[in-house]
N, C-alpha and C positions, 0 to 999 in steps of 0.2 A: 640529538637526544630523542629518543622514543618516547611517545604521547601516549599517556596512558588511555584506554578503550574510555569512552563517554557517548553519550546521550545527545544526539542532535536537539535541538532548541531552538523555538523561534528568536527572532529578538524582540528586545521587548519593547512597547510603547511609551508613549513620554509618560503616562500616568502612570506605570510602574518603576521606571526609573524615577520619577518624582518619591514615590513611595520607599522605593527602597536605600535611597542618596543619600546623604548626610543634607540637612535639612538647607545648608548655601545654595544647594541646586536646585531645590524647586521655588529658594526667593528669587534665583536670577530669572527661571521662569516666571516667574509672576515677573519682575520687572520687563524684561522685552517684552511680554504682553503690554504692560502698561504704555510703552514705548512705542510699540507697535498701535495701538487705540488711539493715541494722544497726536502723533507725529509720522508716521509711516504710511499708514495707510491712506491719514486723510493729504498726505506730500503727494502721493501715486495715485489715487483716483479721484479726489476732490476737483482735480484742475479737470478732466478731461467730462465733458458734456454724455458719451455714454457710458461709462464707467462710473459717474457721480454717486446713481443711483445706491451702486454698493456698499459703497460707504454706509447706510444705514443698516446694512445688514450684516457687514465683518465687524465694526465697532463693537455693537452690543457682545457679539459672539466670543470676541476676544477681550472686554472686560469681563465675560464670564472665566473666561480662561484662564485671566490674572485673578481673577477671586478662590478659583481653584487650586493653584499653585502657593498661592498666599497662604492658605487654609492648609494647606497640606505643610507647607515651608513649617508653620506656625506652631500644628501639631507635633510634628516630628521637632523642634526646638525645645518644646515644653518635656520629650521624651525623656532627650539626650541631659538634659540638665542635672539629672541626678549624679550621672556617671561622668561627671565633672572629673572626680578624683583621677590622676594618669593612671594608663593600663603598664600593668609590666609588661617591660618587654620581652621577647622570644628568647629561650637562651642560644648560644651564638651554635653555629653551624659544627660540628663536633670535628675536629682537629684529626687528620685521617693516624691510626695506630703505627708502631712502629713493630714490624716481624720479629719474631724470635729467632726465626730461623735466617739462615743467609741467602739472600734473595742479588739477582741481579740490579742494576741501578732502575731505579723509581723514578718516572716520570713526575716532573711538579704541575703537570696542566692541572690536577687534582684541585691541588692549593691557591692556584689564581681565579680558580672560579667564583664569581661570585655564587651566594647563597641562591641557589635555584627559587604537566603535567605535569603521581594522585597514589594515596591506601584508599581501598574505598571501603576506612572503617568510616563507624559513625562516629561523631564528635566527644569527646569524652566529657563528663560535665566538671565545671571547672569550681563547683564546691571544693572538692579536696582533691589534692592532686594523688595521681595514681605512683604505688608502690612499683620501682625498674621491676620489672622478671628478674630471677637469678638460675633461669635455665631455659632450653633451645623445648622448641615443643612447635608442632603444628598449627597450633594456634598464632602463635607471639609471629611467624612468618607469614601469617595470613594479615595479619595489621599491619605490618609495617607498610608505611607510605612506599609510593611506586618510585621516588625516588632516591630515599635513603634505601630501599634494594635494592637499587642499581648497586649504588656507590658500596653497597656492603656485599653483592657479587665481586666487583674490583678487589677490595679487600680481600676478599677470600684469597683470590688467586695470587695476590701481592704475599699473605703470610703462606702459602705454599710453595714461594722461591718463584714466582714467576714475575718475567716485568710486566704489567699493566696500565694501560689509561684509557680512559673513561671520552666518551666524544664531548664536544661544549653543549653549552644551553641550543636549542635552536633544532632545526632540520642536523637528522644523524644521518639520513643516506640509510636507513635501515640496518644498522650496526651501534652497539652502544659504549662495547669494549672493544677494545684492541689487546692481544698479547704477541709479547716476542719474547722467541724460546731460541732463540737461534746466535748461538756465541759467535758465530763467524761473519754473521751480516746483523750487528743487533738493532740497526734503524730497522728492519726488516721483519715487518709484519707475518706471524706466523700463523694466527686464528681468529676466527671472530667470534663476539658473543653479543646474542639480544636480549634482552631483560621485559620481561611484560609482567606486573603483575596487577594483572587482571581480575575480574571478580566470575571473571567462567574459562571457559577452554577457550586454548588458544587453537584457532584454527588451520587450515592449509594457507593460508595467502600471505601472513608475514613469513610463516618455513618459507616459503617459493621466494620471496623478495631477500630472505638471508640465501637464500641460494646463488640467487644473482649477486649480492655481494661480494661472495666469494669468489664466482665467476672475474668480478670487475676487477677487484683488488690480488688475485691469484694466489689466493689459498688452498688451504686444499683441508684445514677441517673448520667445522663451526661447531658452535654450543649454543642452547636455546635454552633460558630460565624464565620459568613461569611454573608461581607457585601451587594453582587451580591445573594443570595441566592441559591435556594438548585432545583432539580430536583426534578418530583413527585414522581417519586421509591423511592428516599432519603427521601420525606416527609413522605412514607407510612411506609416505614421499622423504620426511625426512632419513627411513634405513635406507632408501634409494641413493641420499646423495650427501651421504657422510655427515651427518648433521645430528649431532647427539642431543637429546632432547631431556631434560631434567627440572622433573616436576617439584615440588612443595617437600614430599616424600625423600625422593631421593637425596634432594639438597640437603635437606634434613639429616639424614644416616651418612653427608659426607660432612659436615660440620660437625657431628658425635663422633666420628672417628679421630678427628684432631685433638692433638695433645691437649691436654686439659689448661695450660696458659694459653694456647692458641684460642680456644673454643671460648675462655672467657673474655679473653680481649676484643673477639669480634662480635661478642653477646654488648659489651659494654659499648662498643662504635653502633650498633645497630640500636641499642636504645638509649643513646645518651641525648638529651634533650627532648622538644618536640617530634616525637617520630611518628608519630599518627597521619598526625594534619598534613593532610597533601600539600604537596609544592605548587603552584602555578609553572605550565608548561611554558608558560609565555614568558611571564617576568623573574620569575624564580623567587618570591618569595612566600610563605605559609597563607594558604587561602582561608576562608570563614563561610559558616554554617551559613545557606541563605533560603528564604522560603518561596514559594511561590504555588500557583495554584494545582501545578502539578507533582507538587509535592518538594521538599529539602533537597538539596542539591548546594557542592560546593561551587564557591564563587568565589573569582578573584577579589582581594582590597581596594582594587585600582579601577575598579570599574566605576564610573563606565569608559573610561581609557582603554583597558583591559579588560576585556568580554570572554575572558577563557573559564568553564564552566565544566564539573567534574562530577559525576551522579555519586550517590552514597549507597554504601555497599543496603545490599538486599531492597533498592531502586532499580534493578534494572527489570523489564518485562518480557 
């Protein structure tokens, strides 16, 4: 599965992770400090005649540290108490459409996937929930999260008769779709397709790396979707080497040319649920708004397990 473009980041310090955790993680910190002051320290350098000395001087330092931690554990406890009431949960991963049209047999890797990198809109506010769109427009593919476009590229080509399936969670090898058009060898991969959607042009180096895809796997056409479009070295190199490349625009005038149940069934799979809020690349499920001094920035639930971190759209520099 292809990672949506992001923002290197340092990692962060324990006093930010204290800050930003649910408030059990900065009382565990405050206890091993306490742990550490009481019993650890003075276990390992108490005994030893030139080491004694420090002791007087990690102690103090690390009840400061558990006082820190405590204070923070303490605030962030008084925060969360309001918001006792449970959060709704997500509604469920939207059930892939069934074509009008007569298509070759559908792959189910679709459907065993668990719930899944990013849209890089911004969060929508969660006063009143927003009205579905009830039409295709430049905009509504500019939002959509990076990885409900993937799966609503598959779509596409599944309601135009072709087989498709989509790679798993994880490293795609640079390839996101697979199709097979081929009646006579139908295990037999016939193209590839990559999905970026990005918050700027996509440039020569993922083209080059579907290239070699092609190469590996012996194909002989690709497609490249990304809805921000492509730089002219990426236009040039892709007419070099069969690699169709279609932007926000064109996707756009091939979804308005589909029959009018076609074009609304994959209007309803592309915004049926949460479809804003980015996936996590890592764990696959809906990430959350997070702040930090350099500004908002998506963030896995799971952290700090999960450190997968996704900028928001009109963040990047």
């Amino acid at each position: 599965m292809s990672r949506p473009y992001r923002k290197s980041r340092r990692d962060p310090g324990l006093i930010e992770i204290a800050t930003t955790s649910d408030w059990k993680v900065s009382a565990a910190m405050a206890a091993v400090c306490v742990l550490a002051a009481t019993v650890i320290i003075p276990a390992l350098l108490g005994s030893s005649r030139m080491l004694g000395g420090l002791v007087m001087v990690f102690v103090p330092l690390t009840w400061l540290m558990a006082v820190v931690f405590g204070s923070i554990s303490l605030i962030r406890f008084l925060r969360q108490r309001p918001q006792a009431s449970p959060t709704p949960q997500r509604s469920p991963a939207p059930r892939p459409i069934q074509p009008a049209v007569r298509a070759t047999e559908t792959s189910s890797s679709e459907l065993d996937k668990a719930p899944l990198a990013e849209s890089f809109a911004s969060p929508t506010s969660a006063a009143a929930p927003e009205a579905r769109p009830t039409a295709w427009s430049r905009e509504l593919i500019d939002r959509i999260e990076w990885k409900r476009f993937e799966d609503l590229c598959c779509e596409f080509y599944r309601v135009k008769g072709i087989r498709a399936e989509t790679t798993r969670l994880g490293a795609d090898g640079g390839v996101d779709i697979r199709l097979f058009q081929d009646d006579a060898a139908p295990q037999r991969c016939t193209a590839v397709v990559q999905c970026k959607a990005w918050n700027q042009a996509v440039g020569i180096k993922p083209v080059r790396e579907l290239r070699g895809v092609m190469a590996h796997e012996r194909v002989e056409k690709a497609f490249f979707m990304a809805p921000n479009g492509f730089t002219d070295e990426a236009r040039a190199f892709a007419a070099e080497n069969r690699i169709t490349l279609l932007d926000g625009k064109l996707f756009l005038a091939m979804l308005e040319r589909l029959p009018e149940v076609l074009r609304q069934q994959l209007l309803d799979f592309a915004t049926a649920g949460d479809w804003t809020t980015p996936t996590c690349p890592s764990c696959g499920v809906k990430m959350a708004a997070r702040d930090s001094k350099r500004g908002r920035f998506w963030g896995c639930v799971h952290f700090p397990k999960c450190r997968a971190t996704l900028q928001m759209r009109g963040s990047a520099v």
